[in-house]
C-alpha positions as a Markdown table, in Angstrom:
| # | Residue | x | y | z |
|---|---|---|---|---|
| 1 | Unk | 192.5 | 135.3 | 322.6 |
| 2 | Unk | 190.2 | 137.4 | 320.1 |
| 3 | Unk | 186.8 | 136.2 | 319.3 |
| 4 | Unk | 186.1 | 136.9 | 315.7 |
| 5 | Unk | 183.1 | 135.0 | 313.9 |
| 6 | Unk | 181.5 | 135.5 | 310.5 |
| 7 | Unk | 178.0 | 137.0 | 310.0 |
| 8 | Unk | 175.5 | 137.5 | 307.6 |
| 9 | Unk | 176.2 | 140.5 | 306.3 |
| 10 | Unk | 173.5 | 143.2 | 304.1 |
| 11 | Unk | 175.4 | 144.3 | 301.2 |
| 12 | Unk | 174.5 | 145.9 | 297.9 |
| 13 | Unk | 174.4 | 144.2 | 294.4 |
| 14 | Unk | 177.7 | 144.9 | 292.9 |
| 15 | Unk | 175.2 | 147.2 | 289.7 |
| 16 | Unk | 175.1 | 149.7 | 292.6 |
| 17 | Unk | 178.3 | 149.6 | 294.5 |
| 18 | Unk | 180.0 | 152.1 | 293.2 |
| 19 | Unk | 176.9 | 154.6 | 294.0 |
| 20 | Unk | 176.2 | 153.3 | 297.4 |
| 21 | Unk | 179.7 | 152.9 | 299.1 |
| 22 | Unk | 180.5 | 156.1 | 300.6 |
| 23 | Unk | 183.4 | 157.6 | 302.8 |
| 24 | Unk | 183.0 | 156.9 | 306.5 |
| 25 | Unk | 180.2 | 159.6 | 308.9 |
| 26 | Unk | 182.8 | 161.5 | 310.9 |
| 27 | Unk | 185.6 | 162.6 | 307.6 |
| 28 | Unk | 183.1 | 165.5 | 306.1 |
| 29 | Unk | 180.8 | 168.1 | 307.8 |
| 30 | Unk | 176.4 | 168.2 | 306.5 |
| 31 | Unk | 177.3 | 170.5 | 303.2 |
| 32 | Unk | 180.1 | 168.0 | 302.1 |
| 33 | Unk | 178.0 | 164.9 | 302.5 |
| 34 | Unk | 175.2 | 166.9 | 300.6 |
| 35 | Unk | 177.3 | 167.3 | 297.5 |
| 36 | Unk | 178.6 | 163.6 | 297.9 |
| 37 | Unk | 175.1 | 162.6 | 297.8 |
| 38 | Unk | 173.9 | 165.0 | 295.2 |
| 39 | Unk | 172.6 | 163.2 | 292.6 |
| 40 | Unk | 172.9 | 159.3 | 294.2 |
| 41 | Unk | 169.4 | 158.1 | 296.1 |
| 42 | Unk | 171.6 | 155.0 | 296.3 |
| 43 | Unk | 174.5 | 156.8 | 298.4 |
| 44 | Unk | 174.4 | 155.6 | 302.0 |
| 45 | Unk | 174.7 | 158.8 | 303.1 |
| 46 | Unk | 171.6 | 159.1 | 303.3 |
| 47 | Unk | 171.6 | 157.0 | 306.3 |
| 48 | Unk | 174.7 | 157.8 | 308.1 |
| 49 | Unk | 174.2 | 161.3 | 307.6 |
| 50 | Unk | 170.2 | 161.5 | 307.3 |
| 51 | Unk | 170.0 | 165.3 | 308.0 |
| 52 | Unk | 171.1 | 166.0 | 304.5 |
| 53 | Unk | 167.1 | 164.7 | 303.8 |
| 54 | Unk | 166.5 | 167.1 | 306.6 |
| 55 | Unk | 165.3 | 170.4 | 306.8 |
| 56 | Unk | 168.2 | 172.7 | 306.9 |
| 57 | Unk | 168.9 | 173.7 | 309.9 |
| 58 | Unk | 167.7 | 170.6 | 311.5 |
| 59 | Unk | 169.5 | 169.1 | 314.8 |
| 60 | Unk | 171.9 | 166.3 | 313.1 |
| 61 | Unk | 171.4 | 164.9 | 317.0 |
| 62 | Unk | 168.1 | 165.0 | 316.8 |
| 63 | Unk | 165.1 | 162.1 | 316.6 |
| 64 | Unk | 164.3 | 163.6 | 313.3 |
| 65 | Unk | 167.3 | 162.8 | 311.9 |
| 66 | Unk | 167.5 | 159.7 | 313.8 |
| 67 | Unk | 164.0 | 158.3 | 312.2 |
| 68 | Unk | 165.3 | 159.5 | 308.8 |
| 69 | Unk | 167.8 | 157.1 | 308.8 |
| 70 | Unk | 165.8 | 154.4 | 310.0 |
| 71 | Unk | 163.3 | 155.4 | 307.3 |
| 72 | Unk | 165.7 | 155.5 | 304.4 |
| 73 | Unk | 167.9 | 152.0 | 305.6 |
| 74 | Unk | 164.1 | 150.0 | 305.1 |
| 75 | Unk | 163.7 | 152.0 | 301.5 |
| 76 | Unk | 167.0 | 151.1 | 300.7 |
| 77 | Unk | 166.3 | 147.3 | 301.3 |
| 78 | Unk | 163.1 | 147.6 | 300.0 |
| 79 | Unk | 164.5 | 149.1 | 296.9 |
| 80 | Unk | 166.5 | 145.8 | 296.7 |
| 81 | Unk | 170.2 | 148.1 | 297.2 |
| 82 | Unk | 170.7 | 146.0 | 300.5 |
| 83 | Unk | 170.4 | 142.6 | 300.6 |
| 84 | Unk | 171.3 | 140.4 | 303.9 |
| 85 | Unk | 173.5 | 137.4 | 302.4 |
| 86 | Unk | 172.1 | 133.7 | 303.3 |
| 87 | Unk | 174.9 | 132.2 | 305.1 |
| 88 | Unk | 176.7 | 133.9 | 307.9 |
| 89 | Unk | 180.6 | 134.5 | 306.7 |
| 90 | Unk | 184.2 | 136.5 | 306.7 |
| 91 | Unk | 185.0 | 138.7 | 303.6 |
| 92 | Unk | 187.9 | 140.3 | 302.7 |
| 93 | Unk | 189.0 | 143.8 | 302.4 |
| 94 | Unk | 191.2 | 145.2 | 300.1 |
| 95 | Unk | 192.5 | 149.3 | 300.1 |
| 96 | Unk | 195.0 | 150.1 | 297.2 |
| 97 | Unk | 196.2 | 153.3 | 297.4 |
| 98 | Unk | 199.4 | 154.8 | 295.5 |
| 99 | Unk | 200.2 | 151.2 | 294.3 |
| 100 | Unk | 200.4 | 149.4 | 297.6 |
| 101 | Unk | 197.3 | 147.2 | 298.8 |
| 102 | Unk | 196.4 | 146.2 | 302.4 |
| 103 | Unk | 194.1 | 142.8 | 303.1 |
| 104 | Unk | 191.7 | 142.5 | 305.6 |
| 105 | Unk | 189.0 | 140.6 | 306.7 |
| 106 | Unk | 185.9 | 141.9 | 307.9 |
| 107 | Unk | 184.5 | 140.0 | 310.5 |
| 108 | Unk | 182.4 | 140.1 | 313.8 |
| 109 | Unk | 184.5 | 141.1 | 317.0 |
| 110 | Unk | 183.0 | 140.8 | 320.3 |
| 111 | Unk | 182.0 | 143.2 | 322.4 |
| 112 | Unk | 183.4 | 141.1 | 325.5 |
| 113 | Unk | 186.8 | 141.5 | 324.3 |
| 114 | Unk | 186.8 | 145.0 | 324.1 |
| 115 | Unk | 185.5 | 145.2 | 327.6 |
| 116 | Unk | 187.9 | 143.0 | 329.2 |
| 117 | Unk | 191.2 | 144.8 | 327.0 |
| 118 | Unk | 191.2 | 142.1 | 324.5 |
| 119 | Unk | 190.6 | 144.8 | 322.0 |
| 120 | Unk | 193.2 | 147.3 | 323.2 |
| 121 | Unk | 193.1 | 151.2 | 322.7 |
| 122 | Unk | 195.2 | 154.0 | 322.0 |
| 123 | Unk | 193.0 | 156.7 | 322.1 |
| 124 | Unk | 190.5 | 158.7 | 324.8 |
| 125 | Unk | 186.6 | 159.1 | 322.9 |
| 126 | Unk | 184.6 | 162.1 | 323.0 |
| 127 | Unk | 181.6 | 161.5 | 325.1 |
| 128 | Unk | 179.5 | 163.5 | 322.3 |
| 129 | Unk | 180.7 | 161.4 | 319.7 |
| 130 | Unk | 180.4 | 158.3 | 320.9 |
| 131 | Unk | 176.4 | 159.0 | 322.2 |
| 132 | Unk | 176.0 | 160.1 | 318.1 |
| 133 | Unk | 177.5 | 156.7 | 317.0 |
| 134 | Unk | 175.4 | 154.6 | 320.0 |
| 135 | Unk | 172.0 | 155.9 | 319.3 |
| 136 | Unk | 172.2 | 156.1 | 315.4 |
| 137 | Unk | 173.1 | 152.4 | 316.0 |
| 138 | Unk | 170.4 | 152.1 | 318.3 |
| 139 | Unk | 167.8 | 153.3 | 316.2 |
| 140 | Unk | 168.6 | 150.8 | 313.2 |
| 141 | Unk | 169.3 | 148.0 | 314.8 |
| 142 | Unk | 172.6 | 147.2 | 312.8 |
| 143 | Unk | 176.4 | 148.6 | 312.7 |
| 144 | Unk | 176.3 | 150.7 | 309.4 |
| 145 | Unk | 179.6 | 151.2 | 309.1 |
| 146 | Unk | 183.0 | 149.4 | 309.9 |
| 147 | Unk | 185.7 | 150.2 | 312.5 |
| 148 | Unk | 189.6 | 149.5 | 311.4 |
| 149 | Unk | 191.7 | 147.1 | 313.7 |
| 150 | Unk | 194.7 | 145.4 | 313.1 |
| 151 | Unk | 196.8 | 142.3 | 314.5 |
| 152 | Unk | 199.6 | 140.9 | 315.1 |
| 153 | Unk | 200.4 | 139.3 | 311.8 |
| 154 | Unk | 199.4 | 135.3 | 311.2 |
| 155 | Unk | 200.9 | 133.5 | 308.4 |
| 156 | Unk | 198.0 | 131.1 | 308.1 |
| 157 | Unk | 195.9 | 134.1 | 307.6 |
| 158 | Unk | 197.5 | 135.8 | 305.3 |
| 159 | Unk | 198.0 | 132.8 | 303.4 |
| 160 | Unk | 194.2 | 131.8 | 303.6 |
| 161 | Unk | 194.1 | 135.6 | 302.4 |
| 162 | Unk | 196.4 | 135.0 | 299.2 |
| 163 | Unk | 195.0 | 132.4 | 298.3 |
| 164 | Unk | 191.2 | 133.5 | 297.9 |
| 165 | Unk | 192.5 | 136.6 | 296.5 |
| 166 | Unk | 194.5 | 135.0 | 293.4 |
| 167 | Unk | 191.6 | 132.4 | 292.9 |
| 168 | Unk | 187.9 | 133.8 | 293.2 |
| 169 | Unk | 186.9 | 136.4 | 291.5 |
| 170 | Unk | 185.7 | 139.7 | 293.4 |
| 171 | Unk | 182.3 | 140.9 | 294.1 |
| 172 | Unk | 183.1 | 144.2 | 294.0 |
| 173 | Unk | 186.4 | 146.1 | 292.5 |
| 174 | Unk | 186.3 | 149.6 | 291.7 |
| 175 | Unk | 187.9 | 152.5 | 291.9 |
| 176 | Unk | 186.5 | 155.4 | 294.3 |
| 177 | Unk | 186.3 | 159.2 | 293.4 |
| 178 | Unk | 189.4 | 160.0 | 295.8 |
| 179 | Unk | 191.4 | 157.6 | 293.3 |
| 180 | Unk | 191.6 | 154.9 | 296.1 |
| 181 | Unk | 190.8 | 151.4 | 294.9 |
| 182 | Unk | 188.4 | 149.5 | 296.8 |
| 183 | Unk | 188.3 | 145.3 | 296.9 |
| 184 | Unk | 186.1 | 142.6 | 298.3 |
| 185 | Unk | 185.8 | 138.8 | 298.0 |
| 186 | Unk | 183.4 | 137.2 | 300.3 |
| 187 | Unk | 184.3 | 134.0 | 302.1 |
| 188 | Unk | 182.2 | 131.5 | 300.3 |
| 189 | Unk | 183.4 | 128.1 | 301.9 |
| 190 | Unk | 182.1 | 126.8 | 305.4 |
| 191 | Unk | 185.7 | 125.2 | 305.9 |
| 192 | Unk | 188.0 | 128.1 | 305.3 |
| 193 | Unk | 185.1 | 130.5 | 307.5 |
| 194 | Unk | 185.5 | 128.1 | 310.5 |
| 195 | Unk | 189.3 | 127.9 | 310.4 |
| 196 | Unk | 190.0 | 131.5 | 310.2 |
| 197 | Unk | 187.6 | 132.0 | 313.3 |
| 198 | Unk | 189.9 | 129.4 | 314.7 |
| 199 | Unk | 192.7 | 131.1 | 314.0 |
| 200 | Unk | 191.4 | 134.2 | 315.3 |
| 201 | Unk | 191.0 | 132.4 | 318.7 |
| 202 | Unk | 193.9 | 130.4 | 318.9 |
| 203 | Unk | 196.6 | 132.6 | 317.4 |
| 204 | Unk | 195.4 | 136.4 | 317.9 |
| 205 | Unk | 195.8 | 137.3 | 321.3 |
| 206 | Unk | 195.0 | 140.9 | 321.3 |
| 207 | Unk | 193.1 | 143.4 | 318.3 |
| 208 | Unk | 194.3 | 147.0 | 318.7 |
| 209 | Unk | 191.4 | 149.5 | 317.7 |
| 210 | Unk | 193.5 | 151.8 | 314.7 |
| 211 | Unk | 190.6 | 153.8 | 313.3 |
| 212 | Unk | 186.9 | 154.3 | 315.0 |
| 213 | Unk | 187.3 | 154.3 | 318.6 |
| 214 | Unk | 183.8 | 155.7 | 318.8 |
| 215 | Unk | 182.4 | 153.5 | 316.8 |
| 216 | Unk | 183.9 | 150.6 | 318.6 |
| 217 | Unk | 183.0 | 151.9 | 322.3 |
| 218 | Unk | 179.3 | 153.5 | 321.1 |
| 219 | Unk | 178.6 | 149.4 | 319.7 |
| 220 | Unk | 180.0 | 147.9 | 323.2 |
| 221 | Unk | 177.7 | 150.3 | 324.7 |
| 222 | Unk | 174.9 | 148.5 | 322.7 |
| 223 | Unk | 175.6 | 145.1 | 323.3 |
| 224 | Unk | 175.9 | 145.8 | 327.4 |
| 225 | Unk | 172.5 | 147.9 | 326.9 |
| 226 | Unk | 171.2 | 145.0 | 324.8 |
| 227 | Unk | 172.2 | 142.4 | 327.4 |
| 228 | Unk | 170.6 | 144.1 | 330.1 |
| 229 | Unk | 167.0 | 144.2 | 328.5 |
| 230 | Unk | 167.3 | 140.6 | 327.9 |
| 231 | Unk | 166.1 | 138.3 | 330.5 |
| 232 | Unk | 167.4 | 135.4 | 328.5 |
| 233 | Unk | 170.6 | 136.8 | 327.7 |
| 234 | Unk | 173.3 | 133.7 | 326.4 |
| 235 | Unk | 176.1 | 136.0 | 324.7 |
| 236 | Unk | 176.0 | 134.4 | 321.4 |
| 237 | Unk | 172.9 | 136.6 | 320.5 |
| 238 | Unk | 174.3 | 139.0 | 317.4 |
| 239 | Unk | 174.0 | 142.4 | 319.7 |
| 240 | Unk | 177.0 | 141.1 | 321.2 |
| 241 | Unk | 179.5 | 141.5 | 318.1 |
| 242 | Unk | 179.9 | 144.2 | 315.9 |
| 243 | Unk | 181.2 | 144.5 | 312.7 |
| 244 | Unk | 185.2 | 145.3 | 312.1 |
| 245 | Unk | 187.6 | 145.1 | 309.5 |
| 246 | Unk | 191.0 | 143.0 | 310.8 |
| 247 | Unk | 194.4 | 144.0 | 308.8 |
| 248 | Unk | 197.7 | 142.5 | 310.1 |
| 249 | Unk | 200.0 | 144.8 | 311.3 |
| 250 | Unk | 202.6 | 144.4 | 308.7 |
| 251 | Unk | 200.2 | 145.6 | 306.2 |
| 252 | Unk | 199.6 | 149.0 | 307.7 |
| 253 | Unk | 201.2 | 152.1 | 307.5 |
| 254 | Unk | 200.5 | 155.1 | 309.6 |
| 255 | Unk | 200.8 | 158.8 | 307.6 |
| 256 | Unk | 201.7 | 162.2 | 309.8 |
| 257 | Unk | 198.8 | 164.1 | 311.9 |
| 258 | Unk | 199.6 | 167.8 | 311.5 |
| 259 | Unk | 199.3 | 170.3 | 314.0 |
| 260 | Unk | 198.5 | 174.3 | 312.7 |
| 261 | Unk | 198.7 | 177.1 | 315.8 |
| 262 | Unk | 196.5 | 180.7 | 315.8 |
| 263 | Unk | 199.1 | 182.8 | 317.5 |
| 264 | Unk | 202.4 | 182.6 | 319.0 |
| 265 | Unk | 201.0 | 183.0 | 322.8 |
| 266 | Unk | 201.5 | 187.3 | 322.5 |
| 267 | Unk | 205.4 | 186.3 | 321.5 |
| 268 | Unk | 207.6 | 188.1 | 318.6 |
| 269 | Unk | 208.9 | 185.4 | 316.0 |
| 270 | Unk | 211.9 | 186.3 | 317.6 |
| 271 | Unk | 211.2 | 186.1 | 320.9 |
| 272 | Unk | 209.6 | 182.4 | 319.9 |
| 273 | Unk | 212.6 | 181.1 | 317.8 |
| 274 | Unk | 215.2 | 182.2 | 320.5 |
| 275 | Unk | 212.7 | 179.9 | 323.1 |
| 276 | Unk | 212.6 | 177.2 | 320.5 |
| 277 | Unk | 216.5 | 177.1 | 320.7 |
| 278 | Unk | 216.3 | 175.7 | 324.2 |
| 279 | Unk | 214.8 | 172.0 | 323.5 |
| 280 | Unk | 215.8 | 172.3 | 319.7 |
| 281 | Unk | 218.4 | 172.7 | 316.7 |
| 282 | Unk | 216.8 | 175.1 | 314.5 |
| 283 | Unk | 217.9 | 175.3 | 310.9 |
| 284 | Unk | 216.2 | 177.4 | 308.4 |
| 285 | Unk | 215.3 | 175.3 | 305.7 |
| 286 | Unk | 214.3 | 178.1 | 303.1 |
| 287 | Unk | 210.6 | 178.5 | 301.3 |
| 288 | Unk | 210.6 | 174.8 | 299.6 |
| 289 | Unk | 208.0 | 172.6 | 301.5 |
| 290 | Unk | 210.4 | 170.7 | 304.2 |
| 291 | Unk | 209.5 | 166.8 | 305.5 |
| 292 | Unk | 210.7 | 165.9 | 308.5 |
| 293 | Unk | 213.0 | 162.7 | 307.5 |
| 294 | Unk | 213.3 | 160.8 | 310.7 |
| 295 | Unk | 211.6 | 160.7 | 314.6 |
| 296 | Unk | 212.1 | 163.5 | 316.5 |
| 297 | Unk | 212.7 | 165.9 | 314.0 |
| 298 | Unk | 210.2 | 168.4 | 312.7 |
| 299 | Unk | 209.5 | 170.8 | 310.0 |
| 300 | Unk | 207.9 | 174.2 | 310.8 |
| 301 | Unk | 206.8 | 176.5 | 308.7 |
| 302 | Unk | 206.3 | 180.7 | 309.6 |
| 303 | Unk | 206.2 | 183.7 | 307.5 |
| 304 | Unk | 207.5 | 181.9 | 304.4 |
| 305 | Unk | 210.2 | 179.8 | 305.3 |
| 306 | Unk | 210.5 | 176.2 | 306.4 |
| 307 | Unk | 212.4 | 174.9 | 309.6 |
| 308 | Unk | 214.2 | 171.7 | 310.5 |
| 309 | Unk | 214.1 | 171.1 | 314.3 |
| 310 | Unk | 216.1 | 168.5 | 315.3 |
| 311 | Unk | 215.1 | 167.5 | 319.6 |
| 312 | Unk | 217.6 | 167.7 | 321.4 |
| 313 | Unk | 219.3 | 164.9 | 323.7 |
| 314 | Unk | 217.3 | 165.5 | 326.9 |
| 315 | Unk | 214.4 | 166.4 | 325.7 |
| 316 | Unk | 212.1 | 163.0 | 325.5 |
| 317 | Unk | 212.5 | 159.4 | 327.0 |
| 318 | Unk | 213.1 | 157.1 | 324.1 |
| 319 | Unk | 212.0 | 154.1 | 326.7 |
| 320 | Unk | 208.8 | 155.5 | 327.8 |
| 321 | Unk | 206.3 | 154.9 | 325.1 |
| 322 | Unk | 204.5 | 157.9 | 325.7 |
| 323 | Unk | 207.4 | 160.2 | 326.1 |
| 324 | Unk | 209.3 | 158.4 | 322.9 |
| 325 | Unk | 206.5 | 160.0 | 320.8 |
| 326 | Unk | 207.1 | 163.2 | 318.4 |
| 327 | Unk | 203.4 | 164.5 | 319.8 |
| 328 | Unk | 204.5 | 164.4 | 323.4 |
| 329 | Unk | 207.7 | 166.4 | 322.2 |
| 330 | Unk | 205.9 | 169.1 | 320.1 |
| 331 | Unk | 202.9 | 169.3 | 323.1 |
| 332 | Unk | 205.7 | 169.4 | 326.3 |
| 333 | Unk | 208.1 | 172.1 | 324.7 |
| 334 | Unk | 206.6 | 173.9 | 322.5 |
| 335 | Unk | 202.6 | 173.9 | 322.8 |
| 336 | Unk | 202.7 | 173.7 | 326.6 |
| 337 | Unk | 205.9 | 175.5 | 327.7 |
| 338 | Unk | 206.2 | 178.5 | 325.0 |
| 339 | Unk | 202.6 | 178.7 | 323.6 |
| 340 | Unk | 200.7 | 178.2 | 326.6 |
| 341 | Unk | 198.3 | 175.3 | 325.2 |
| 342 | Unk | 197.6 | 173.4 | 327.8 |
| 343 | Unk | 194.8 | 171.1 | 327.0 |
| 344 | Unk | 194.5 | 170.1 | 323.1 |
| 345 | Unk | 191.2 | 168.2 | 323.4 |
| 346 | Unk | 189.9 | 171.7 | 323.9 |
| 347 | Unk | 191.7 | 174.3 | 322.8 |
| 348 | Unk | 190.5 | 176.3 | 320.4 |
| 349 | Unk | 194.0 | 177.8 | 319.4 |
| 350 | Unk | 195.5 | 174.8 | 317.8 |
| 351 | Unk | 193.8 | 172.8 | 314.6 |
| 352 | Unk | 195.1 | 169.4 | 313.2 |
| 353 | Unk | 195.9 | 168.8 | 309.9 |
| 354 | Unk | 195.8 | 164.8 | 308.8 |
| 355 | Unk | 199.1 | 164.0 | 306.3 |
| 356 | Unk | 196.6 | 163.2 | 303.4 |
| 357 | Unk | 196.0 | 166.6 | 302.9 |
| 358 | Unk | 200.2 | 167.1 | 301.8 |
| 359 | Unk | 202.5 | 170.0 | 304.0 |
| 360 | Unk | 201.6 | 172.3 | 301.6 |
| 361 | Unk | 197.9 | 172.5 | 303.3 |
| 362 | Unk | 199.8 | 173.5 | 306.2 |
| 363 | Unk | 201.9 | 176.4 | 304.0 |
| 364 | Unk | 198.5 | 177.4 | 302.7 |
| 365 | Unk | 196.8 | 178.1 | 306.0 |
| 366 | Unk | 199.6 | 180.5 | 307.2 |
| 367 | Unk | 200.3 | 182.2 | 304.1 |
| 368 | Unk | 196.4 | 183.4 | 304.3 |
| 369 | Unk | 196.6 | 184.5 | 307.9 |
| 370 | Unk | 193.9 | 182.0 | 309.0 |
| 371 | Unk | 197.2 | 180.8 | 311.2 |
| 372 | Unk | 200.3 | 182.4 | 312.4 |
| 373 | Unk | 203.0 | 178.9 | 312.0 |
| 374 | Unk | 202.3 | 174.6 | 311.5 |
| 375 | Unk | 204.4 | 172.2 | 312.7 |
| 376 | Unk | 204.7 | 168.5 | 310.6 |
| 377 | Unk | 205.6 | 165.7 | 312.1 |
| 378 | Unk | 207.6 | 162.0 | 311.5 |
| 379 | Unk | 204.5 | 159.5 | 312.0 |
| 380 | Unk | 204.0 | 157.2 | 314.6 |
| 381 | Unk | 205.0 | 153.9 | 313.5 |
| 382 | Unk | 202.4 | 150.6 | 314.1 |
| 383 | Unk | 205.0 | 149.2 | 316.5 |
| 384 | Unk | 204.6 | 152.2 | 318.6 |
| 385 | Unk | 200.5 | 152.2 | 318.6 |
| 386 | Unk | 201.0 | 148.4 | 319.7 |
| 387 | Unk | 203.6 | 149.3 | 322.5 |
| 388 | Unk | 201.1 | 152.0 | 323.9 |
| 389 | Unk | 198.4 | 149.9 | 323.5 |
| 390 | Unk | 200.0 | 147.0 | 325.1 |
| 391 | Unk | 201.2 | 149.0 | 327.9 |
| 392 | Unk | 197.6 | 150.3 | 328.8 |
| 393 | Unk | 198.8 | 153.8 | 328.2 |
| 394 | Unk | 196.3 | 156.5 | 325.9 |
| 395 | Unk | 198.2 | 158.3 | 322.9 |
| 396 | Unk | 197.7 | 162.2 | 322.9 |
| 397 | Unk | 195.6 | 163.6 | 321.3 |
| 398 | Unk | 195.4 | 163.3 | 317.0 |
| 399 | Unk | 198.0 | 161.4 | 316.5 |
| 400 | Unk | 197.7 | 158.7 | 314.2 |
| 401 | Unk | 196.2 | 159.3 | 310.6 |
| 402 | Unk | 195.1 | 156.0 | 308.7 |
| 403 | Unk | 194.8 | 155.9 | 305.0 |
| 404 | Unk | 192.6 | 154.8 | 302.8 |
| 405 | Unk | 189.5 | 155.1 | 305.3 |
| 406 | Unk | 187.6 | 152.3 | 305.3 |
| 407 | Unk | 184.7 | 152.6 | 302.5 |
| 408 | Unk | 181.0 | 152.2 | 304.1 |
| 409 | Unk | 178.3 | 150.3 | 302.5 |
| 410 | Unk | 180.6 | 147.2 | 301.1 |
| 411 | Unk | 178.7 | 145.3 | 303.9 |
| 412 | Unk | 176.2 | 146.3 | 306.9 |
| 413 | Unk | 176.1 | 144.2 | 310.1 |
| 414 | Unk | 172.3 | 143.6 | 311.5 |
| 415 | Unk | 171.8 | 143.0 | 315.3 |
């Protein structure tokens, strides 16, 4: 069963909130979170991506950027814009986006569970990425920003959930720049913070890791680390737990990860339709933007017109949970066999596209020349991530899009 336990978690005064919270590290490049910052000392982007207070030019995996962090995190407390709450406790969560709102509750998950596959994943990290995330973390001490889970739905939660919800007011409400709105009560009663860490253990078998798989193996690498330069290790010091935001499963929706290709592997778009005919029913859809309606179909798009292709019986194993999935479709026949793409975690010939951004992002980069056709996709659904997950298998690569990232700054996790 999951161990989840509240904490006392450093969080701005809610004067400031709006300034401080901040989209999470790894969703812009240095320029972006320059301009994000521009004008906000309070904007906690000036800790999770210091080397905007850098030189340009400067490393961003450098020590110097490191110790900038560390430097602006104690002004920041200093300052009085992060404040460590008295009482360790759960808070809850709320993302509204297009008139639909998602609850979780941020809490403390262990780093045990995730190394013995109580916190399941569906996705392989990037050793790179993940040494970023464990060394930023290393130097302050703290887990600045949240990682997305989700459960198996439990009524008692969510009722626990409704009912703080309709009956306390928030600490913070506001709507972010993106047009996202952004939610979050803290858990104010000893009672209701030990029962839903009871429920936690007693009714939630497995978390499933939906967004931040770096961020969730970099802080396991911490608490291990941790523990080993501890000669009086007992595992309930607070290295061992890091900070994650729990949303049932029925909450969730998953949006379409998008796949744009350079080149048609030295093909005509003749010779490369006439191969697509093999595994699929091609039906030219016209120059409207085309959404694939259902799983296993696709839309394409290539010198101005839009496909539908329909797979065709044969062509996937709808009781494999790997091979059931549209990205192991579009990477077997048509990345691998007819464009040659063998390897996606490292080709430089393919780009993704996350659903946010709409198909006609995908239209866009082809009509420019910057790519020569894009392929949408039906998303994965939540029951699938679980059956992967469950199954111990690993999802290719980029396939599963969350949306509304998690904000960062609502509440920072010390060690």
């Amino acid at each position: 069963m999951a161990t989840v336990k509240p904490f006392k978690g450093v969080r701005p005064p809610k004067a400031i909130i709006e300034k401080l919270a901040c989209l999470p590290y790894d969703v812009m490049n240095t320029e972006e979170a320059a301009k994000m910052a521009a004008g906000k000392p309070e904007s906690l982007l000036h800790v999770t991506r210091a080397e905007i207070d850098c030189p340009a030019g400067t490393d961003i995996h450098s020590a110097t950027v490191y110790n900038k962090a560390v430097d602006n995190y104690k002004m920041f407390k200093q300052k009085g814009w992060l404040v460590q709450d008295a009482e360790p406790k759960f808070y809850i969560y709320a993302q509204t986006m297009n008139g639909r709102t998602q609850y979780g509750i941020v809490g403390a998950a262990s780093c045990e569970d995730y190394n013995t596959g109580i916190i399941k994943k569906h996705e392989l990290t990037r050793p790179d990425k993940e040494e970023d995330r464990m060394v930023l973390t290393r130097y302050l001490n703290a887990n600045i920003e949240p990682v997305f889970f989700s459960y198996k739905a439990v009524p008692e939660i969510d009722a626990i959930v409704a009912n703080i919800v309709k009956n306390q007011k928030p600490d913070y409400d506001f709507v972010a720049e993106d047009g996202f709105g952004h939610t979050f009560w803290p858990v104010n009663s000893p009672e209701t913070n030990k029962r839903i860490e009871e429920l936690f253990a007693t009714k939630v078998p497995y978390c499933y890791v939906a967004d931040g798989h770096h961020r969730t193996a970099a802080a396991a690498r911490i608490g291990l680390e941790k523990k080993s330069q501890n000669p009086n290790h007992t595992g309930k010091e607070e290295y061992n737990f890091f900070m994650a935001v729990h949303f049932p499963d029925n909450q969730l929706n998953i949006i379409d990860y998008n796949r744009v290709c350079k080149d048609l592997n030295g093909l005509s778009e003749a010779e490369f339709m006439q191969k697509l005919d093999k595994c699929f029913t091609v039906t030219k859809m016209g120059a409207d933007i085309y959404k694939p309606a259902q799983l296993h179909e696709f839309s394409m798009y290539m010198d101005g017109n839009w496909y539908k292709l329909n797979s065709k019986p044969g062509t996937y194993n709808d009781s494999d949970p790997i091979g059931v999935l549209d990205v192991t479709i579009l990477s077997n026949h048509v990345l691998d066999e007819i464009l040659g793409v063998k390897d996606l975690r490292t080709t430089t010939r393919v780009e993704f596209v996350g659903g946010i951004r709409g198909l006609g992002e995908l239209k866009r980069r082809v009509d420019n020349g910057e790519m020569k056709c894009a392929f949408a996709l039906y998303p994965v659904s939540m029951k699938q991530l679980i059956d992967i997950a469950d199954s111990g298998n690993i999802m290719p690569p980029k396939t599963t899009w969350f949306e509304p990232k998690l904000r960062s700054g609502l509440v920072i996790h010390e060690l």
